[in-house]
C-alpha positions as CSV (number, residue, x, y, z in Angstrom):
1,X,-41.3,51.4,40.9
2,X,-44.3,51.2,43.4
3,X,-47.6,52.9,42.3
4,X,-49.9,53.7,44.9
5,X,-53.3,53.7,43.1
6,X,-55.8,54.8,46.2
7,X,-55.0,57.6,48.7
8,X,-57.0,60.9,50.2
9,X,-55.5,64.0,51.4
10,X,-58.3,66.9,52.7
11,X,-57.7,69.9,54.7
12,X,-60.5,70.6,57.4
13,X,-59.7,74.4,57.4
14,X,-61.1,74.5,53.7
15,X,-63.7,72.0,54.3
16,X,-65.3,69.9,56.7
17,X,-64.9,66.1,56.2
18,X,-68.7,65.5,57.2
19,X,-68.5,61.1,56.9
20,X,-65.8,61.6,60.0
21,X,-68.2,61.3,62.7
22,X,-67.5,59.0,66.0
23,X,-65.3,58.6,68.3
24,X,-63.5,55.6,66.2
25,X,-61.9,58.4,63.6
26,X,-61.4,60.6,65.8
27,X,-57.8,59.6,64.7
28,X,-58.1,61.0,61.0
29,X,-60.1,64.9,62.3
30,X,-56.7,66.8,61.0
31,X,-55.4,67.4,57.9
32,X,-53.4,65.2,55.9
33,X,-51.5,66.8,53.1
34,X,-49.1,65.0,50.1
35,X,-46.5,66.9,52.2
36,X,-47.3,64.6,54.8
37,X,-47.3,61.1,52.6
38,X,-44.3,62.0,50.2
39,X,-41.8,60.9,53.1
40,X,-43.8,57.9,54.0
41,X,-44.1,56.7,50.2
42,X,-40.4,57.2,49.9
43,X,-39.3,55.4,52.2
44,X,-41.4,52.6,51.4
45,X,-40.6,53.0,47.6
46,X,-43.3,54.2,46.0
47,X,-42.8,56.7,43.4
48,X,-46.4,57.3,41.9
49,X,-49.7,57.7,43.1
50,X,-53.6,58.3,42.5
51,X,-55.5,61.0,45.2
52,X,-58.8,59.9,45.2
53,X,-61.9,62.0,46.2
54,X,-63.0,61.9,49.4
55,X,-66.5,64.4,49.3
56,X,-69.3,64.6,46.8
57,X,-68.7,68.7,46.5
58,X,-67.7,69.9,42.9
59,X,-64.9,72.0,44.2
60,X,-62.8,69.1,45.3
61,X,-61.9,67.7,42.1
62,X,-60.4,71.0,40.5
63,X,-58.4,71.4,43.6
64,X,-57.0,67.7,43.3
65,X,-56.2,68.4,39.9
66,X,-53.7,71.2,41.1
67,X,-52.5,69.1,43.2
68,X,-51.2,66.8,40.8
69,X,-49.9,69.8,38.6
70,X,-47.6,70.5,41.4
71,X,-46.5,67.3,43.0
72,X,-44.6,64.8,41.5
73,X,-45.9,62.1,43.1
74,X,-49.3,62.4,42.4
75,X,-49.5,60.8,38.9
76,X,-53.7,60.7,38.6
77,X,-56.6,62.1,39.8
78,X,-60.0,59.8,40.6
79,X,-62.3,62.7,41.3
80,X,-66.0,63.3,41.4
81,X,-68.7,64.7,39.5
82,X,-72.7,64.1,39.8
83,X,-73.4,61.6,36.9
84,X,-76.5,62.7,37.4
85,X,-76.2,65.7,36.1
86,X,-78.1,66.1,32.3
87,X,-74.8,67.6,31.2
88,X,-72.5,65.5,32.5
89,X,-70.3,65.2,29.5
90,X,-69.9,69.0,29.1
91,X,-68.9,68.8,32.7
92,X,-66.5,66.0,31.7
93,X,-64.7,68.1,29.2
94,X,-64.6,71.6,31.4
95,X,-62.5,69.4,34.3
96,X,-60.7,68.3,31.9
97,X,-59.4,71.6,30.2
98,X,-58.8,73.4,34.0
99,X,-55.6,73.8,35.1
100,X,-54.1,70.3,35.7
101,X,-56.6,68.4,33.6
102,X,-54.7,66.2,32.1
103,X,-54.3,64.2,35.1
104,X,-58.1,63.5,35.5
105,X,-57.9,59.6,35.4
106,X,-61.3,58.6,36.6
107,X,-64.5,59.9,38.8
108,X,-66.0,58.0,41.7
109,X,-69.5,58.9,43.7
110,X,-70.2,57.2,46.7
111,X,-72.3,55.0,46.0
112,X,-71.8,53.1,49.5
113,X,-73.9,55.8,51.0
114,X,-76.7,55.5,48.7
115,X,-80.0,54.0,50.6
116,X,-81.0,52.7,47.0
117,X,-79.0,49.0,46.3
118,X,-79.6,49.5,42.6
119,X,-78.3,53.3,42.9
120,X,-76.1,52.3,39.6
121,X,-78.8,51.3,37.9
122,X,-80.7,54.4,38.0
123,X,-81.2,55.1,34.0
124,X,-79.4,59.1,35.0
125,X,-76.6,57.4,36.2
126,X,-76.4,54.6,33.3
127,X,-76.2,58.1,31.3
128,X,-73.6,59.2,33.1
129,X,-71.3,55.8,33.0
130,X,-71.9,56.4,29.4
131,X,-70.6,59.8,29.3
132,X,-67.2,58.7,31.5
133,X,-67.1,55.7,28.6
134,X,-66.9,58.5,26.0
135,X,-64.6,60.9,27.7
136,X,-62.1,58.0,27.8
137,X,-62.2,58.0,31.8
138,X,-62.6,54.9,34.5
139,X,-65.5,54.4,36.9
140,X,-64.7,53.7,40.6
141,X,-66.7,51.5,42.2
142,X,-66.6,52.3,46.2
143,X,-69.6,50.1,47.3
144,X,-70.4,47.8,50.4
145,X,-70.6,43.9,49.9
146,X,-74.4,43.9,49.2
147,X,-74.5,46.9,46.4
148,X,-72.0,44.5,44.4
149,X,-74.9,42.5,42.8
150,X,-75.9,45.7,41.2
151,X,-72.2,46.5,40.2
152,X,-71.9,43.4,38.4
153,X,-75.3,44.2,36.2
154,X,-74.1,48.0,35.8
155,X,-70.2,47.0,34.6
156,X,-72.1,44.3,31.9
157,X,-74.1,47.6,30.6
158,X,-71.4,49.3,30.0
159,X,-68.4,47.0,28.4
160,X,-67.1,50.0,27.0
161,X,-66.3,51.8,30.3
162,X,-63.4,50.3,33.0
163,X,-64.7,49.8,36.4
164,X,-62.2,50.1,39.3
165,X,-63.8,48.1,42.3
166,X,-61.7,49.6,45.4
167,X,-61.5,47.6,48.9
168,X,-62.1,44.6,47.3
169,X,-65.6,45.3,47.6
170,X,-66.0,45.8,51.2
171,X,-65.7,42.0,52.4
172,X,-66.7,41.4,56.2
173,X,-63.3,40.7,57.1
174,X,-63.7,41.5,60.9
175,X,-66.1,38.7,60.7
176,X,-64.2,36.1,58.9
177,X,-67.2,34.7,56.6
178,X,-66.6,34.8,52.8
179,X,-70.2,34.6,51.2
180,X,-71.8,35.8,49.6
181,X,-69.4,38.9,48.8
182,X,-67.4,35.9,47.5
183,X,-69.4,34.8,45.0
184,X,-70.8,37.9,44.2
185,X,-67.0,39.3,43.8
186,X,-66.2,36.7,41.6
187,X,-69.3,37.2,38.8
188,X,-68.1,40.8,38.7
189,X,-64.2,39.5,38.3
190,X,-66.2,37.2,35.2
191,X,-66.4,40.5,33.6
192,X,-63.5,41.3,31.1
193,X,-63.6,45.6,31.5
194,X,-63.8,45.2,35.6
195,X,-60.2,45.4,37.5
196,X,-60.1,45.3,41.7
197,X,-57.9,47.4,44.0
198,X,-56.2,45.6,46.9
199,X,-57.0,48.5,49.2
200,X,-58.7,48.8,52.6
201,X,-58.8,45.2,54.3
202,X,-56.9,46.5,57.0
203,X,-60.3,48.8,58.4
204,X,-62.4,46.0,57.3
205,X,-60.5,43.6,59.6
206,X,-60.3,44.4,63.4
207,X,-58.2,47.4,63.2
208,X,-56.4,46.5,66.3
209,X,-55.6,43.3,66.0
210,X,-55.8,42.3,62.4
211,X,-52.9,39.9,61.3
212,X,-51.5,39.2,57.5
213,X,-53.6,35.6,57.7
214,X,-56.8,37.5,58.6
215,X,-56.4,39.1,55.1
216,X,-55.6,36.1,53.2
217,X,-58.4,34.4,52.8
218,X,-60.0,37.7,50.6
219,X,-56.6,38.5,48.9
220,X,-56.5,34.7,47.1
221,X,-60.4,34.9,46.4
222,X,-59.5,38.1,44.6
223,X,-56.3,37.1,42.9
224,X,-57.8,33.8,42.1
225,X,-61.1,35.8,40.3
226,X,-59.2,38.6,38.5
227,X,-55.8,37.5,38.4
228,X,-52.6,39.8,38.8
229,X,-53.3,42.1,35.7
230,X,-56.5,43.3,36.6
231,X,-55.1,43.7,40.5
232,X,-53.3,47.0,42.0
233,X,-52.3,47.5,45.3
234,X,-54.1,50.7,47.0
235,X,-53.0,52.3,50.4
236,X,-56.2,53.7,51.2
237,X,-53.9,56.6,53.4
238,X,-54.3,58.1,55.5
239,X,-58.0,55.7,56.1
240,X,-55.6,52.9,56.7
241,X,-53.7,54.8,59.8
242,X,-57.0,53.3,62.1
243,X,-54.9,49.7,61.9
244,X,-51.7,50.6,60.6
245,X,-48.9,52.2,59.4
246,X,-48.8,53.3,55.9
247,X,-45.6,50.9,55.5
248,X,-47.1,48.0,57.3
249,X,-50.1,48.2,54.9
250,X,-47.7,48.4,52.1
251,X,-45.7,45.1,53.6
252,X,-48.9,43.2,53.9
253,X,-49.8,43.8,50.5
254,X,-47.2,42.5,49.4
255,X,-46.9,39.4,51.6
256,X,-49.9,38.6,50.6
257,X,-48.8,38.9,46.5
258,X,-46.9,36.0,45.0
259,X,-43.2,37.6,44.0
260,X,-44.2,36.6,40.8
261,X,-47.3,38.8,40.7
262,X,-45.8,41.8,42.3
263,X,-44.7,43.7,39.1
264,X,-48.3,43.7,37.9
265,X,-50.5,44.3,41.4
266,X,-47.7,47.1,42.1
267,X,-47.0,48.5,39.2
268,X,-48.6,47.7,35.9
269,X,-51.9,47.1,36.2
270,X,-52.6,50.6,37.5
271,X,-50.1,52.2,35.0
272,X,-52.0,51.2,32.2
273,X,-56.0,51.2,33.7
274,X,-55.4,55.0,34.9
275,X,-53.3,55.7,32.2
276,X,-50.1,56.7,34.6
């Protein structure tokens, strides 16, 4: 059994996806439903996944939640919430008791976007990460290379809560330089309640002409850091169709995995951080 722990759907008729601008992803302006991935996850063998959000609107994450009430393949939720919010842990328990609750897994914001490096170390957000600690839910991290510092000092404030670091952070793969995500990747990997998604290298390398040894490189520094049971494999569909085919991205994943490490980057490290 293959878990899929990071994919999007969105429908543009309900809501505009406003972060698809250019001509570049142009390619992803339709909508992508879990009608559309349930073939493709078949046929690669993948038999659970976890829809992650994609827009910081409240009305997303309720929505996701039916989702997962009515597919089978859609085993958690990642949705979003403003952690801001002084009654974030009320807000917490009403997504929880809606319709499809139960598959609420984690929340994610952002924080990529955010023009503030130290966004996650706002004291209202700290508050926040506190109230996802107590509601027994995981913290993505979706941040570029040079927000991890911060990441590293907001996941040693809060040992109680799990933080999820997707695309391995961002890395400048196109580029081919290492530091100083590296190092920086690796002091957050030092910390025991922090697990890493291999996700998204495919649109961090040249999406046209990436190869499997282009990818390398960041997969062992990340295997190396947080070994295989604090890695899961992510899709990051239908993001990834800009370089690839949802089963090519599935195939270099796990090229790049040692057979050895396979059951627990594809399987059980996500079962048991999300709760599957």
């Amino acid at each position: 059994m293959t878990v899929d722990a990071h994919h999007h759907v969105w429908d543009l008729s309900v809501r505009d996806q406003d972060w698809l601008a250019g001509p570049e992803l142009q390619p992803l302006r339709r909508n992508f439903t879990v009608e559309d991935l349930e073939p493709e996850a078949a046929a690669a063998g993948v038999t659970r996944t976890v829809l992650v959000q994609t827009v910081t609107v409240p009305e997303e994450t309720p929505e996701f939640l039916l989702l997962a009430d009515t597919h089978d393949l859609v085993a958690g939720v990642v949705g979003w919430t403003d952690l801001t919010r002084q009654d974030v842990a009320d807000e917490l328990a009403r997504l929880g008791e809606l319709p499809g609750g139960s598959w609420l897994k984690g929340i994610r914001h952002q924080v990529q976007g955010e023009p503030d490096p130290e966004w996650l170390l706002r004291p209202d957000v700290g508050r926040g990460l506190t109230a996802l600690a107590d509601a027994g839910l995981v913290y993505d991290l979706v941040v570029q290379a040079h927000q991890l510092p911060a990441a590293v000092r907001a996941a040693g404030s809060h040992p109680g809560l799990t933080f999820v670091l997707d695309h391995l952070g961002k890395p400048p793969i196109a580029s081919g330089t290492l530091e100083p995500w590296a190092t920086a990747v690796r002091a957050l990997a030092a910390l025991p309640n922090t697990v890493c998604k291999v996700s998204g290298m495919v649109t961090e390398a040249d999406p046209a002409s990436w190869t499997v040894d282009d990818l390398r490189p960041y997969a062992e520094t990340v295997l190396d850091a947080f070994g295989p049971d604090r890695l899961m494999f992510g899709s990051d569909w239908p993001v990834c169709v800009l370089a690839g085919t949802y089963a090519e991205v599935l195939d270099a994943a796990v090229e790049l995995i040692a057979p050895a490490d396979r059951t627990a980057v594809f399987e059980a490290t996500a079962t048991r951080v999300y709760g599957l």
